[in-house]
N, C-alpha and C positions, 0 to 999 in steps of 0.2 A: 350637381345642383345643390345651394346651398339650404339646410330644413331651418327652414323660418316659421316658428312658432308664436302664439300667440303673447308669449311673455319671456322674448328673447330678450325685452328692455331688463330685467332683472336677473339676467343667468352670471354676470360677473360680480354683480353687489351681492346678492343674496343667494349664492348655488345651490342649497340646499331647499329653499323655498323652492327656486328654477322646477331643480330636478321634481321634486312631487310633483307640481303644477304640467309640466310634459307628460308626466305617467298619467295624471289624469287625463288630461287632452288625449295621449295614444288611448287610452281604454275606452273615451266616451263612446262609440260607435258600436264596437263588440263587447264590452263589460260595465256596466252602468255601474253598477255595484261598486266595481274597484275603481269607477271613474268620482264615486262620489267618496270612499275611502281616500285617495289621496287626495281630493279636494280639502276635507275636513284634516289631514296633517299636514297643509300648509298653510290652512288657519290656522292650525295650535300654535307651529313655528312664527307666524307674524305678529299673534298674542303676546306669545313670552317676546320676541324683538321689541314692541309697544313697550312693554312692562318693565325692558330692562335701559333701550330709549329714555321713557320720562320717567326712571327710578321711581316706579309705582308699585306700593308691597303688595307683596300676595297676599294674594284672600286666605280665612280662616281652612279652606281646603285647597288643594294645589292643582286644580282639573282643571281643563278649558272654561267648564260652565260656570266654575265659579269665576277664575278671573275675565267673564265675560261680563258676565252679573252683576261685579263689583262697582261700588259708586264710583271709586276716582277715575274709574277705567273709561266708563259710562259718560261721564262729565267730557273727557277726552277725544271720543270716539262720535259721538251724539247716538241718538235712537236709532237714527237708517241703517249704519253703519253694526249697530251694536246687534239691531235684526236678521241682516246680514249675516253674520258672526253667526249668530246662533242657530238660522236655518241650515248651513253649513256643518255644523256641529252635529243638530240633529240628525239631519240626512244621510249624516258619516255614520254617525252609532248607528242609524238602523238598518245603514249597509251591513254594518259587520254583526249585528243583534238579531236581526229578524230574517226568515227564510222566505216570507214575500218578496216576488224578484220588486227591484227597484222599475219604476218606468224610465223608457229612453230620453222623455218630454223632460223629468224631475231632473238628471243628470246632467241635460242639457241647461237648465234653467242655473241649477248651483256650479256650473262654468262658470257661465255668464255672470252670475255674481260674485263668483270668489275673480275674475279677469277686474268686476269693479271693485273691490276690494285691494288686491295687489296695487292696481294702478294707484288708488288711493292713499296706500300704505306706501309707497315706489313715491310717490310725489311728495308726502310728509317726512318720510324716517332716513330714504336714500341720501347720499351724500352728492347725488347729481341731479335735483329734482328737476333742472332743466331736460335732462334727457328722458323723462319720461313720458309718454303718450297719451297725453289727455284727452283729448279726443276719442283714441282708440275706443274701440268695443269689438268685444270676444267673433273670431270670424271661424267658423266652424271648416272651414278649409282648410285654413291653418293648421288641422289638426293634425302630428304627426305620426304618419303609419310606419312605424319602424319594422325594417325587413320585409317588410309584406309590400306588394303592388296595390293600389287601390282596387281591383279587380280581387284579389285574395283575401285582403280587408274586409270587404262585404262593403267596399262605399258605395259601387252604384248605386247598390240595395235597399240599401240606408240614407244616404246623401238625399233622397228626396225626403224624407220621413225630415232628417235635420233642417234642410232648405227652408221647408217650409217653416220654422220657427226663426228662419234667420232674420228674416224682417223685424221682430219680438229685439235685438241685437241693441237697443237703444238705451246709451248709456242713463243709468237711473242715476238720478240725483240724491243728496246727500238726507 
């Protein structure tokens, strides 16, 4: 059976975004923490993409929050989108900063918006933006359990904990 992930539309343009965005989806379930850690590194990755896209200079500091923060970036991206970005961001830092576990709800939520994000990014910067999924929204199914059975995974376990936010799955606007 072929593993169909939620942002297989981006694994031959951008593999490097791909990869992170997998590792996060495999973690959602049993690692929130490192589900919201590789969420926030492929935002930084799709920031500097943007930045080097519309030859946009870097800000006075060379961090994500600043070239998030930035006007011209800002002007480019709009507020939703720049929001986004930077709950993402935060979320990431206080995976790897703070020893409060993250909630399963929180990791599930910054999927979902790093899945609107990519698609967003996949539609703007791709070189095929017909073949991107507009439509789509992040399906927690999708997510893959690598080496593990769903049984071993803990999805029973968990799969209704997620379910029940799937409905929440509605692509947010710009």
């Amino acid at each position: 059976m072929e593993n169909v992930t939620n942002f297989d539309f981006i694994k031959a343009q951008w593999p490097q975004v791909y990869a992170d965005c997998v590792q996060a989806e495999g973690y959602l379930i049993t690692d929130a923490r490192s589900a919201c850690f590789y969420s926030r590194r492929a935002v930084e990755q799709l920031v500097r993409l943007i930045y080097d896209v519309d030859q946009l200079p870097v800000p006075y500091r060379d961090d994500l929050a600043a070239r998030i923060k930035q006007a011209a970036f800002q002007q480019r991206v709009g507020v939703g989108i720049g929001r986004k970005l930077d709950l993402i961001r935060r979320l990431g830092n206080r995976a790897v900063h703070d020893v409060q576990p993250i909630p399963h709800n929180a990791a599930l939520d910054v999927m979902r918006e790093l899945h609107h994000l990519v698609v967003w990014a996949a539609f703007r910067y791709s070189t095929n933006p017909t073949a991107v999924p507009m439509g789509a929204v992040f399906d927690p199914r999708k997510m893959p359990l690598v080496g593990l059975s769903r049984r071993q995974h803990g999805f029973e376990s968990r799969w209704g904990y997620c379910a029940q936010y799937a409905h929440r799955s509605q692509r947010p606007t710009r």
